[in-house]
SETI-857120 format. One record per residue (C-alpha): x, y, z. Coordinates in pm, whole numbers, plus 32768, in hexadecimal, padded with zeros to 4 digits. Example, Ala and Ser with C-alpha at 12.3 -4.5 7.8 and 13.67 -1.06 7.14 Angstrom:
BEGIN
84CE7E3E830C;85577F9682CA;
This chain:
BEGIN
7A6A81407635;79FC8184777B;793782C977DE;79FB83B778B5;793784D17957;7A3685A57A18;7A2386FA7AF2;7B0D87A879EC;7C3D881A7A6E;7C1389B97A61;7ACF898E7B2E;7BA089097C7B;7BC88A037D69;7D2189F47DF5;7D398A4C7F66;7EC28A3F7F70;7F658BA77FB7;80808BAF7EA3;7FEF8BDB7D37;80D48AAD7C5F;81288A687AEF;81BD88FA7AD3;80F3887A7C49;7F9588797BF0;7FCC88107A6A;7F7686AB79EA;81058699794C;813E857A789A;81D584727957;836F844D7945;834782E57909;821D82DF7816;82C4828E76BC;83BD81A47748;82AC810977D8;81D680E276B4;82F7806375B2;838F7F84768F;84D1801576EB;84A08015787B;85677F067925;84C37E2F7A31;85987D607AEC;85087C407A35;85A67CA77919;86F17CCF79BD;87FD7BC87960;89597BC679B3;8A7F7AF7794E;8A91799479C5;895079B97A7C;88BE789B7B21;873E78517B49;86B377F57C8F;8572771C7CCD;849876BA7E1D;8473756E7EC8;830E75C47F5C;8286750680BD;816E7441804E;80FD743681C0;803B7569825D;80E7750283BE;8217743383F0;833E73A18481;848173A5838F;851A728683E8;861C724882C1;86A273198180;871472008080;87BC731C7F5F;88C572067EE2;882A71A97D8B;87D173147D52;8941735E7D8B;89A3727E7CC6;88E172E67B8A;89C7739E7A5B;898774DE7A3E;8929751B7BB7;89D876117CA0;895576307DED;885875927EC5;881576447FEC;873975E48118;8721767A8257;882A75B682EC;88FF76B281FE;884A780B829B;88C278DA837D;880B78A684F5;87857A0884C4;861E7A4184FC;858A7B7D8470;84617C3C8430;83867D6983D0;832C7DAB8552;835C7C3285DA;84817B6E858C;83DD7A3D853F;847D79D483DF;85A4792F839F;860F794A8246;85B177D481DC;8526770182FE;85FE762B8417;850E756684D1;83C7756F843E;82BA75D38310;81CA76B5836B;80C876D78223;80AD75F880D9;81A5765F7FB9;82B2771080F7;83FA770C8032;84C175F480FE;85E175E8800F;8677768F7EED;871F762F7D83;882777197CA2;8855767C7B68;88C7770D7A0A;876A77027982;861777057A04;85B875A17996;86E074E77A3A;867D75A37B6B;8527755D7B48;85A273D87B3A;867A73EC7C37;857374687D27;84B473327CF8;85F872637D4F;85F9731D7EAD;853F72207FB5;84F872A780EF;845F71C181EF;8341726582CC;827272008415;813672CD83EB;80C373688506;7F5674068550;7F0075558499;7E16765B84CC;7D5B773483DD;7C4677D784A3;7CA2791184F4;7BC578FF8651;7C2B77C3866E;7D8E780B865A;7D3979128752;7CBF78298866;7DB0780089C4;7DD376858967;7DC676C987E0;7DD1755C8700;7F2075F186A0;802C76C08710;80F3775D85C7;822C77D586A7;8262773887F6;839178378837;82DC798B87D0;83147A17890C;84777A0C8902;84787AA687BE;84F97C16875E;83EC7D358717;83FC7E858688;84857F9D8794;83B3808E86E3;82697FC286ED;82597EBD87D4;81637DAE876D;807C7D5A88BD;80617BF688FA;7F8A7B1E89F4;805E7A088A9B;7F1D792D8AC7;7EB579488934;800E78C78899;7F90790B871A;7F4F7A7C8757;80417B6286B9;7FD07CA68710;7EBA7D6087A5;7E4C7EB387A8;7D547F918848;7CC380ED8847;7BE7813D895E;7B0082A08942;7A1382FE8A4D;792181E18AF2;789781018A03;779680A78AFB;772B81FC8B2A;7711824C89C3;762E80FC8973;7580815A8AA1;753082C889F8;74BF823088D5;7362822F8851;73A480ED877F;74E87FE6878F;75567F2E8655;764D7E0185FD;76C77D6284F3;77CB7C5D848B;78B37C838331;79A17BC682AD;7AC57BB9818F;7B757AD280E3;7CF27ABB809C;7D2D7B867F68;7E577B457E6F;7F297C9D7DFC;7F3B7C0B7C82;80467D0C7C2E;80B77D287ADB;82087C987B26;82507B827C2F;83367B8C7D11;84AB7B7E7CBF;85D77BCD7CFB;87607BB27C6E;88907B917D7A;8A027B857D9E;8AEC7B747E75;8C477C1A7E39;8D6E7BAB7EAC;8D9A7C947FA5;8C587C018047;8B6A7D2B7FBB;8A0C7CE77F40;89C17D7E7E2C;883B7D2F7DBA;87447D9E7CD9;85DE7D937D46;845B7DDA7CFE;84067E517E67;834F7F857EE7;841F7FA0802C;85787FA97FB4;86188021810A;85807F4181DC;85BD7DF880FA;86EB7E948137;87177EA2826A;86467D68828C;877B7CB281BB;88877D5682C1;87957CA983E3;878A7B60830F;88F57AEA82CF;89777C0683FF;8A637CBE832A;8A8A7E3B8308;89697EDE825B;8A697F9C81B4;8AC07E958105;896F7E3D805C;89277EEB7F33;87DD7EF87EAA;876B7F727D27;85F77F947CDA;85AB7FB47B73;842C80177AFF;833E7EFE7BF2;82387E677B3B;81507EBD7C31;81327E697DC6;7FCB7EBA7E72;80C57E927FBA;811C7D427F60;82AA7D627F08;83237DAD8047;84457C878067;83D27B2F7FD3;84CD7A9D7EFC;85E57B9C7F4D;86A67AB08078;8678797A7FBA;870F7A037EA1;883C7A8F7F7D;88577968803B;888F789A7EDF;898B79997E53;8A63794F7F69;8A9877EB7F11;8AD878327D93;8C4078977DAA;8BEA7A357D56;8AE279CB7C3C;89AD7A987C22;887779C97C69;87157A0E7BFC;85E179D47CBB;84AF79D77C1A;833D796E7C65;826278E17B78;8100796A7B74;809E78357C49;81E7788D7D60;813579E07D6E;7FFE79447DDB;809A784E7ED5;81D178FD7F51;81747A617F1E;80927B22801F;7F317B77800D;7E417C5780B2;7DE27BD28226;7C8A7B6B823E;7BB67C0E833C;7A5D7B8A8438;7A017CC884B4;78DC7D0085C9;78317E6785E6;77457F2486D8;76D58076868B;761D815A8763;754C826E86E6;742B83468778;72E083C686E6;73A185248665;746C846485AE;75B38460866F;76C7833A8693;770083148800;77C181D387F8;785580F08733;791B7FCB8798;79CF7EC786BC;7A937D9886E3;7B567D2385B0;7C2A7BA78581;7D2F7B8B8498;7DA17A6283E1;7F1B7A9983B1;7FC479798330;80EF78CB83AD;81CE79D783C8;81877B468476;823A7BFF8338;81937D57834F;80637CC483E0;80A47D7B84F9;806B7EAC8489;7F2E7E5E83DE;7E9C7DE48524;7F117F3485C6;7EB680338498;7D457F9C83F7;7CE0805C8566;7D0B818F849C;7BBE814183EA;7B3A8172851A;7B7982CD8558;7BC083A9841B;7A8183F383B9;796883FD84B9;794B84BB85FC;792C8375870E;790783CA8861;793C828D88D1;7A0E81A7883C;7A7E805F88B5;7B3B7F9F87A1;7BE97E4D8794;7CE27D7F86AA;7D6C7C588683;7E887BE185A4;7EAA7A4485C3;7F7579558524;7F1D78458469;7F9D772D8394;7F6C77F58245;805678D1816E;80A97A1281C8;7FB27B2F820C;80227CB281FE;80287DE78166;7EF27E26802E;7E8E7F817FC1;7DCD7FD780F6;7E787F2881F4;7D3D7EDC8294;7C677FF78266;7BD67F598122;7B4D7E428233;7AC77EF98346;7A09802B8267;795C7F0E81F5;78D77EAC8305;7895800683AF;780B808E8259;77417F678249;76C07F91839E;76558103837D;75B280A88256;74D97FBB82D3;749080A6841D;740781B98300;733F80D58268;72A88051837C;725F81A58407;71E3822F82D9;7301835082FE;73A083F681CC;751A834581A6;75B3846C8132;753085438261;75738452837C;76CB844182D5;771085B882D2;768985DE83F2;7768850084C6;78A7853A8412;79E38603845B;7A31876483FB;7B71882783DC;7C1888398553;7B46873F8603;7BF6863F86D5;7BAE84F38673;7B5F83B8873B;7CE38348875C;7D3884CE87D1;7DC2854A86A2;7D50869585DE;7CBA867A84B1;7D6C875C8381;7CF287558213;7BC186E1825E;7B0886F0812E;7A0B858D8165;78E88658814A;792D86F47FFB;795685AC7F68;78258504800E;778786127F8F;77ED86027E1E;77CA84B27E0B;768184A77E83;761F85817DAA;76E284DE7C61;762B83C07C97;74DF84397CE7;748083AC7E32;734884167E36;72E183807D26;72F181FE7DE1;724480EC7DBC;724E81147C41;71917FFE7B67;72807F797A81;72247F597921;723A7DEF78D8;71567D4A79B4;72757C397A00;73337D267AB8;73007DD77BFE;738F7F2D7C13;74777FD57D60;7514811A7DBF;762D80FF7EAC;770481F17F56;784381EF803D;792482B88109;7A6E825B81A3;7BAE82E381FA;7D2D8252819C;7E4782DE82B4;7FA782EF8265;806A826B834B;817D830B8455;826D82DE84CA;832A82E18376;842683C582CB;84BB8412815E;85F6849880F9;864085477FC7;877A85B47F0A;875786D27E16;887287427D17;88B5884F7C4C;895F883A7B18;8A4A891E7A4A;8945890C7937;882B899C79C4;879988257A16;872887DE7B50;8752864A7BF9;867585A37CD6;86EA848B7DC4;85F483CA7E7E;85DA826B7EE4;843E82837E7E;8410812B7DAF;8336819F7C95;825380817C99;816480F67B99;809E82327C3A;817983437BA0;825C839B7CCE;838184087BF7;82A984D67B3D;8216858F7C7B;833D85D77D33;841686387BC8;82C1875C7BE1;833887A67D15;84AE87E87CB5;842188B97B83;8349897A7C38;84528A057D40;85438A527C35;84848AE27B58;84B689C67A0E;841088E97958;83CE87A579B1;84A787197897;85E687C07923;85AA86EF7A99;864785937A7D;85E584747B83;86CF836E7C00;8644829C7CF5;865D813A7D6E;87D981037DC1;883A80F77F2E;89BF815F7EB7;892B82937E56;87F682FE7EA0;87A383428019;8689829C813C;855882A980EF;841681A2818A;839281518048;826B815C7F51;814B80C18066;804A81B48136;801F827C7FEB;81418335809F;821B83AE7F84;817E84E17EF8;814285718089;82A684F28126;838584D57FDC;82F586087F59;834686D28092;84B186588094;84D086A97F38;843788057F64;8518883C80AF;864D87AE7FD9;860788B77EB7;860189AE7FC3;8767892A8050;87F789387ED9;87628AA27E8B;88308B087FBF;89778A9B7F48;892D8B0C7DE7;88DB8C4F7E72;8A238C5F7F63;8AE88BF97E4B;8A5B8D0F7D3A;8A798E3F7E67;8BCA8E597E38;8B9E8EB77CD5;8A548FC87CC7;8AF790417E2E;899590257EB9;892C8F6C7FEE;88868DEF7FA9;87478E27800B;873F8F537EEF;875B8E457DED;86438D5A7D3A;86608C6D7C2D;85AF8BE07AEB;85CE8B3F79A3;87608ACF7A27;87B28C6D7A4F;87DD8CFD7BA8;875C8E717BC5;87628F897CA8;86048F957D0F;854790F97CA1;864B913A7B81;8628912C7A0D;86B89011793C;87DD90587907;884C900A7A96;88048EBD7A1A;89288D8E7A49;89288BFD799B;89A28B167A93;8AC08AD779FA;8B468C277A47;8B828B977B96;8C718A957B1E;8DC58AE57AC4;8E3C8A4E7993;8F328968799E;904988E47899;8F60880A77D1;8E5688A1770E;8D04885C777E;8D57885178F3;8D0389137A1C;8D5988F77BB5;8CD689AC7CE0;8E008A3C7D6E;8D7D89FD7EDF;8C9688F97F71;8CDD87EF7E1D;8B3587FB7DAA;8A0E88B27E0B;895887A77E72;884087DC7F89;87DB86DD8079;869B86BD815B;85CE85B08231;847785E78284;83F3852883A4;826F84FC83FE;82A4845A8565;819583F38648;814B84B48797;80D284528928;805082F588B3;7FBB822B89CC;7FDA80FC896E;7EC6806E8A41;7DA0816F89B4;7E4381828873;7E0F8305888B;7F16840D8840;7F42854887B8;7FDC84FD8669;7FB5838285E8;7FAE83D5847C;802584848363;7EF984EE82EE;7DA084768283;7D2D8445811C;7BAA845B80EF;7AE083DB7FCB;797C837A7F8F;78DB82787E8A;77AC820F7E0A;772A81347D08;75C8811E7C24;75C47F7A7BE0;750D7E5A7B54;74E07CE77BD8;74777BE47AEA;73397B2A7BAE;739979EA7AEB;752F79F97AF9;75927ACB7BF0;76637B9F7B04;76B07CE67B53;76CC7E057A5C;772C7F847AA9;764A807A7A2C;771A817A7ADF;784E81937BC3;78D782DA7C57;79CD834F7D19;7A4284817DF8;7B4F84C17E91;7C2C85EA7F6B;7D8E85C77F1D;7DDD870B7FCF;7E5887BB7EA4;7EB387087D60;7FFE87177CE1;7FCD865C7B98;7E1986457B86;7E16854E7A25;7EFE84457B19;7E2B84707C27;7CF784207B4E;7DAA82F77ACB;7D9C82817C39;7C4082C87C9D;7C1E81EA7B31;7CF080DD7BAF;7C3E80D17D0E;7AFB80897C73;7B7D7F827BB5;7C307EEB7CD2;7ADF7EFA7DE8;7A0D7E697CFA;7B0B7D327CA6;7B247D0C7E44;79B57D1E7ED0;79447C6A7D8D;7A447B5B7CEF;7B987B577DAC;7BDE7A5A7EB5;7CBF79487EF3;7C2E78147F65;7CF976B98026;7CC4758E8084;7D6F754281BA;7E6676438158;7E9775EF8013;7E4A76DF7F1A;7D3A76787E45;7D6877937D3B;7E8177E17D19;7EA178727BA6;7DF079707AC6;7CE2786E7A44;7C47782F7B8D;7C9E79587C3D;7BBD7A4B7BC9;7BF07B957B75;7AFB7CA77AA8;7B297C9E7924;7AF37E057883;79897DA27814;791C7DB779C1;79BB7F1E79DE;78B5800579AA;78AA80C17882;78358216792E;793A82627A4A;793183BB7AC7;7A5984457BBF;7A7E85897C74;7BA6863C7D3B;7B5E86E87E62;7C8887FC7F08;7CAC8834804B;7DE18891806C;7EB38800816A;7F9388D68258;80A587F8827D;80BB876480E9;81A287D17FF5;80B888DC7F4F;7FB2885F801A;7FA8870C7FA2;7F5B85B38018;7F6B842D7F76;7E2E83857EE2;7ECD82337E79;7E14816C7F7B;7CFF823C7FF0;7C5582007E7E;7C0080857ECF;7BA280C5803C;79EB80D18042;79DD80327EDF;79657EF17FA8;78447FB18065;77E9807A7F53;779C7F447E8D;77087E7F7F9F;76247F9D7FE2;75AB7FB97E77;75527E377E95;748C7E847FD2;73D37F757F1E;73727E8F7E05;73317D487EE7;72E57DC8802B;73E77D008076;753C7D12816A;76647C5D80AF;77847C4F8209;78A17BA08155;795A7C008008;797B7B757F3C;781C7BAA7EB3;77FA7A647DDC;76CA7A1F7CE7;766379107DED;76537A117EE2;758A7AFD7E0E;749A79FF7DA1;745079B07F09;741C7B457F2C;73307B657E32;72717A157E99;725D7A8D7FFC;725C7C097FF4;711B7CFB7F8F;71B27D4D7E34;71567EBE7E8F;71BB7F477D3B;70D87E9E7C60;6F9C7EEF7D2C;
């Protein structure tokens, strides 16, 4: 059992206007016992009638010619369907913001294990066998894995000769250089004079920090079950956290209607941002060849490592400025990203990990500088973070080591220098819910900074206190749409396309139904995840949902009390806005009980028993869209006056232990704080700041995926390590901060993302303080540690 010291939840002052009954509870999630006895369907548990299994013929080349497709024994094998290559593809490229894909490659391979050619068969072993009866001849051509070498104007490799003729986003337009032909995207914020603000500074820092690729390991790989009807219709069942734009993606892919695509997402094992479109056109691609049979697509944990996406790696360079009274007066930062063969939504990443830069201190002068690069590896893209995780490392690291150094107090320098409430930040945006100082505060004092440099009490360990702040945005432009029904029994039906991908999300926005109509939480039913039903929405990424989901929800519940108020007018002869409901009754507001009416009052009855209609308008059933859009960007300063959602601000810090021998690292302590504007369901929102712990420690201290000449060395769950239960620590300690936010539904604000964000800098900064030490690239290995503790002061055990 682990040791859970909480801020319990009566003690949280709530800064939100409107005093609530369901928002603001920890409610039991909606999905929690079907969870926990098994009955929630995955789509890897879907099967369907004569449904066919598909498996990958991988490139065994990290950069080549595909000069022939030999699929003639494989076709000839019983029991095998289909063999598709990309002679059999439509000649559609597509995208996330660069159309750079085709659905299986034409010409050439671009990483080791690329799917060049796929097998339906009616079992998983004869397609398995018939994949190895597939011979594809190659001529290998040069590769590049170097990010800055990639990067170069005559790089050893280019990975697409023809990007510039390919399609972009019209909403964000990736910049590219025509004399760097492996550079993706590029973005830049420019603040002030960097010059000037070095030149004002009393001392002048740098550092350099790097990160390794990172794997998702989600519960449940990637998969994905699809069908063609005969009316040429795709119908497909998914695990994907960004159902409309796989969507729309598929439309894109094969150039059809999206109106004829229809997507179902059952319960997703889990995503980090990593199902966002992998085996969904393969699978659709193989369904069309199967005569209307359903086809199933589904990695093996190994496929996941190969195939799926991971978390880009990052070489980061940073110069801080800062004068004897302790103020930042520049900072400037210039950031390469390693993105794999393929752009996916690489782009963004190179555009929003900027965002670190300028959501939590004030920065006079900024000049910032990224980088996104192909090389000849898989797939890079969207992680929990989307960035920020890298760079906070790096600046955390950085300010760190300028405290030190100085001799300042951490916790000072970093209230001094950070935002408040209504300041305009670096990129020109102003700051709302800005609650960073609260946490650094509370953290700092949970922890016990002052008492540093603590002797551990084993003399085989050194002992470090760490601490971190960061900020996570959410991103804009981006928009949800919500459907909200009322029922003839008092019930009350939420329709959103928000995948529930483990974090609660039904839960939070069936509060949100409750709590504008007045019932409880178990008379608000959730359907979600069916494109024939339920309405747009940008997905579960950008710890968007509860902010942009929850508004559209909120303004959808206003939509249906307006109908259900027109509708029961007519029958008190009183005006609509006279009227209120709870508990399923409409009432006249101010009167006693009895001027109380059940929904079904407002349906006539019909001929059968049991039935009810509206006799105008056919259902009460609201509809809203709430849009957070993005305002006066210049896109060559990177400024503008609304780039964001919002901001989400946590701190962390950490009491540890190194062994002097082993390099092992054991948590004495690990807490974390965090403003989530106001809470709608606190317990879930602990669970997270639970699960971001676990998830920093496994990245800056076990998790990275290693290749040799892009070929993944570990690519499975014995070599790929990840933290057991016995290195969590046993005494975690979270807190929730309110600040309410003026544009959230009841002042709310997501948290998914923002819990992992400075858990690499808090722990890096805790090893400093034991070795005397800088650690600059995660993961933090025992080699790496040893070294530390050879070559560092060991301050703690003086």
């Amino acid at each position: 059992m682990s040791k859970h010291e909480s801020v319990p939840e009566e003690t949280v002052d709530r800064d939100a206007d409107e005093d609530t009954d369901v928002v603001g509870s920890s409610e039991e999630r909606l999905d929690a016992v079907s969870k926990i006895i098994g009955e929630a369907e995955y789509t890897y548990d879907i099967e369907k009638p004569r449904m066919l299994h598909v498996e990958l013929v991988h490139s065994q080349h990290a950069h080549a010619k595909i000069i022939d497709v030999d699929t003639s024994e494989a076709e000839d094998m019983s029991g095998v369907a289909a063999v598709v290559t990309g002679e059999d593809v439509p000649d559609n490229r597509f995208g996330s913001g660069i159309d750079d894909e085709y659905i299986l490659p034409k010409a050439k391979v671009r990483f080791v294990g690329e799917p060049v050619a796929a097998v339906a068969a009616e079992t998983e072993e004869i397609a398995r066998k018939a994949t190895d009866a597939v011979e594809v001849e190659y001529e290998p051509l040069d590769a590049v894995f170097d990010t800055q070498e990639a990067l170069k104007e005559d790089p050893p490799a280019v990975v697409h000769e023809d990007l510039h003729d390919y399609g972009t986003s019209d909403v964000l337009k990736p910049r590219l250089d025509p004399n760097r032909p492996n550079l993706y995207a590029n973005h830049r914020i420019r603040t002030g004079d960097i010059e000037k603000g070095f030149d004002e500074a009393d001392h002048v820092y740098e550092g350099s920090f790097d990160t390794e690729m990172m794997h998702h390991v989600q519960m449940e790989p990637h998969v994905s079950v699809a069908k063609w009807t005969p009316e040429d219709e795709l119908r497909m069942w998914t695990s994907t956290n960004t159902t409309y734009r796989v969507k729309n993606m598929l439309a894109a892919a094969f150039d059809v209607p999206s109106s004829s695509i229809n997507l179902k997402v059952p319960y997703v094992g889990g995503s980090f941002g990593g199902k966002e479109g992998v085996t969904e056109p393969i699978a659709a691609a193989v369904a069309k060849h199967t005569d209307h049979r359903p086809v199933k697509l589904a990695f093996s944990r190994q496929d996941q490592f190969i195939e799926g996406t991971y978390r880009t790696p990052f070489e980061t360079e940073v110069k801080i400025g800062v004068t004897d009274d302790q103020e930042i007066t520049g900072m400037k930062i210039k950031t390469y990203l390693g993105g794999g063969a393929y752009a996916g939504t690489g782009f963004l990443v190179t555009r929003n990990c900027g965002f670190a830069a300028v959501g939590t201190y004030d920065i006079p002068n900024l000049k910032f500088d990224s980088y996104g690069v192909y090389t000849n590896l898989p797939i890079a893209g969207s992680f929990r973070g989307f960035g920020n995780s890298q760079l906070i490392f790096a600046i955390e690291s950085l300010i760190e080591d300028i405290v030190m150094d100085q001799g300042w107090d951490p916790i000072a320098f970093r209230e001094q220098n950070t935002m408040e409430e209504g300041d305009e930040n670096p990129a020109g945006e102003v700051m709302k819910s800005m609650g960073a100082k609260e946490c650094l505060d509370r953290a700092a004092k949970a922890i016990d900074m002052d008492a540093r440099q603590r002797e551990a009490d084993d003399d085989d360990w050194l002992r470090g206190v760490g601490l971190a702040q960061g900020s996570k945005y959410s991103m804009a432009p981006t928009a949800s749409s919500a459907f909200v029904k009322v029922h003839g029994d008092g019930r009350i039906e939420v329709r959103t396309t928000a995948e529930e991908i483990g974090t609660g999300s039904m839960t939070v926005l069936a509060q949100i139904a409750a709590e504008e109509f007045g019932v409880d939480l178990s008379d608000v039913r959730v359907l979600r995840g069916d494109t024939e039903v339920t309405p747009y929405d940008d997905g579960s990424i950008s710890s968007r949902l509860t902010f942009n989901t929850g508004n559209a929800v909120r303004k959808a519940c206003f939509d249906a009390k307006e109908q259900l108020f027109q509708h029961a007018a007519a029958k008190f002869d009183v005006e609509p806005e006279d009227l209120a409901t709870t508990g399923g009754e409409v009432y006249v507001k101010g009167e006693d009980d009895e001027s109380r009416m059940p929904f079904a009052d407002l349906f006539e009855p019909t001929v059968f028993a049991g039935g009810g209609f509206l006799k105008e308008g056919g259902e009460i059933l609201g509809k809203a869209t709430w849009h957070s859009p993005v305002k006066n960007v210049d896109p060559e300063t990177g400024r503008g006056d609304r780039l964001t959602a919002f901001y989400t601000h946590g701190a962390q810090a950490c009491d540890l232990e190194i062994n002097k021998y082993t390099g092992e690292v054991r948590f004495n302590k690990f807490v974390s704080v965090y403003d989530v504007g106001n809470a709608i369901n606190p317990k879930m929102v602990e669970g997270q700041l639970e699960g971001g712990i676990s998830m920093g420690i496994g990245s800056t201290l076990y998790e990275a995926l290693t290749h040799d000449n892009g070929r993944i060395n570990n690519a499975n769950l014995l070599d790929y390590k990840v933290p057991f239960s016995t290195e969590h620590p046993l005494n975690i300690h979270t807190e929730i901060v309110e600040s309410a936010h003026e544009d959230g539904p009841y002042g709310a604000k997501g948290v998914g993302e923002a819990v992992l964000i400075p858990s690499a800098a808090a722990i890096g900064n805790a090893i400093k303080d034991a070795t005397g030490e800088r650690l600059g690239k995660i993961p933090f290995t025992p080699e790496m540690l040893l070294e530390a503790v050879e070559n560092g002061s060991g301050a703690s055990s003086e």
